[in-house]
C-alpha positions in Angstrom: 0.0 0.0 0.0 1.3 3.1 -1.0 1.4 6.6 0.6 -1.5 8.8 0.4 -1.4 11.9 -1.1 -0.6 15.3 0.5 -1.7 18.7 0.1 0.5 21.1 -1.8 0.1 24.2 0.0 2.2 26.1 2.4 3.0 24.5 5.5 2.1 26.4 8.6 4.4 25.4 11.1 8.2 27.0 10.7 10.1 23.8 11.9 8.3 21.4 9.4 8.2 23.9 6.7 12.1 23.6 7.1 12.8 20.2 8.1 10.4 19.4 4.5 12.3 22.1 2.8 15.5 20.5 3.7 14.7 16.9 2.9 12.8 17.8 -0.7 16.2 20.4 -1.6 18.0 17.2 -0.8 15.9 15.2 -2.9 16.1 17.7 -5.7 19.6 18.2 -5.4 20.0 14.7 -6.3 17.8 14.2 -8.9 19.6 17.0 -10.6 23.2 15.8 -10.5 21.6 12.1 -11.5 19.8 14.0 -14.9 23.0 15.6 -15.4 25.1 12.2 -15.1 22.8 9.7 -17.1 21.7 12.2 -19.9 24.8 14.2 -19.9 22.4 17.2 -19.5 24.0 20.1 -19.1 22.1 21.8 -15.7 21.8 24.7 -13.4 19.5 24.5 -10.3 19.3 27.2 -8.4 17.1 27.5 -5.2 16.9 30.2 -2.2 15.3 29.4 1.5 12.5 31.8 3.1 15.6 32.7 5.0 17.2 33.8 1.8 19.6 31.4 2.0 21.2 30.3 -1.8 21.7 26.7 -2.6 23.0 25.7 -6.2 23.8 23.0 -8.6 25.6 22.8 -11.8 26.8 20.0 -13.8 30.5 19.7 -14.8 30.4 22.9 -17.3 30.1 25.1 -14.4 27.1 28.0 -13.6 28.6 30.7 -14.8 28.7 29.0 -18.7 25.2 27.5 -18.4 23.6 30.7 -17.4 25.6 32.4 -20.6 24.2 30.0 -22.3 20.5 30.2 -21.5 21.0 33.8 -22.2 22.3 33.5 -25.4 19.5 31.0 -26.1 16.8 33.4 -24.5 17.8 36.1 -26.4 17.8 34.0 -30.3 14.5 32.1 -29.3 12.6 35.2 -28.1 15.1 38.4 -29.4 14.9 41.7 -28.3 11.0 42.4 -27.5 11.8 44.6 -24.5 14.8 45.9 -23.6 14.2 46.9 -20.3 13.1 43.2 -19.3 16.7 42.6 -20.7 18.7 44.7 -19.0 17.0 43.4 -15.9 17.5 40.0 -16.5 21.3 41.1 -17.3 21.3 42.4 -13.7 19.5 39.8 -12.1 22.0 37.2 -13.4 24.7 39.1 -13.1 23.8 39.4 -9.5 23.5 36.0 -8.7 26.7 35.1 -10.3 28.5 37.5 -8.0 26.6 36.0 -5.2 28.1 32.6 -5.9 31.9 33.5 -6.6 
């Protein structure tokens, strides 16, 4: 017999809202790296707590290249509609890159 099936919504209760938090991450975490290994995927996973707290993942070509390279994608798949969303974009992952070196 299997499990039954839980609500998704927002757990009330800070402790198991971050014990859950910490044991899904995990689970993600791992699932990543195993979709990166068996399918030579290359991956990014970036995820940030309620505390603000970052937690990443890249496979073996490293973050930095990956998010170059979904920006180079974004910008031939979609091009230039509005600038302004692209500079902020720009910013945002320029941000987060600076966060993780």
């Amino acid at each position: 017999m299997g499990r039954g099936k839980i609500a998704i919504e927002r757990i009330d209760n800070t402790t198991n809202r971050q014990v859950t938090f910490s044991k899904r991450r995990g689970g993600l975490m791992k699932k990543a790296r195993e979709l990166a290994i068996l399918c030579d995927a290359d991956l990014a996973l970036i995820v940030f707590s309620s505390t603000g707290r970052l937690y990443d993942f890249a496979s073996s070509s490293g973050m930095e290249a990956i998010l170059e390279r979904y920006q180079e994608a974004k910008e031939e798949h979609c091009g230039v509609l509005n600038p302004t969303s692209e500079i902020s974009d720009y910013l945002r992952l320029s941000g987060i890159l600076y966060f993780i070196s």
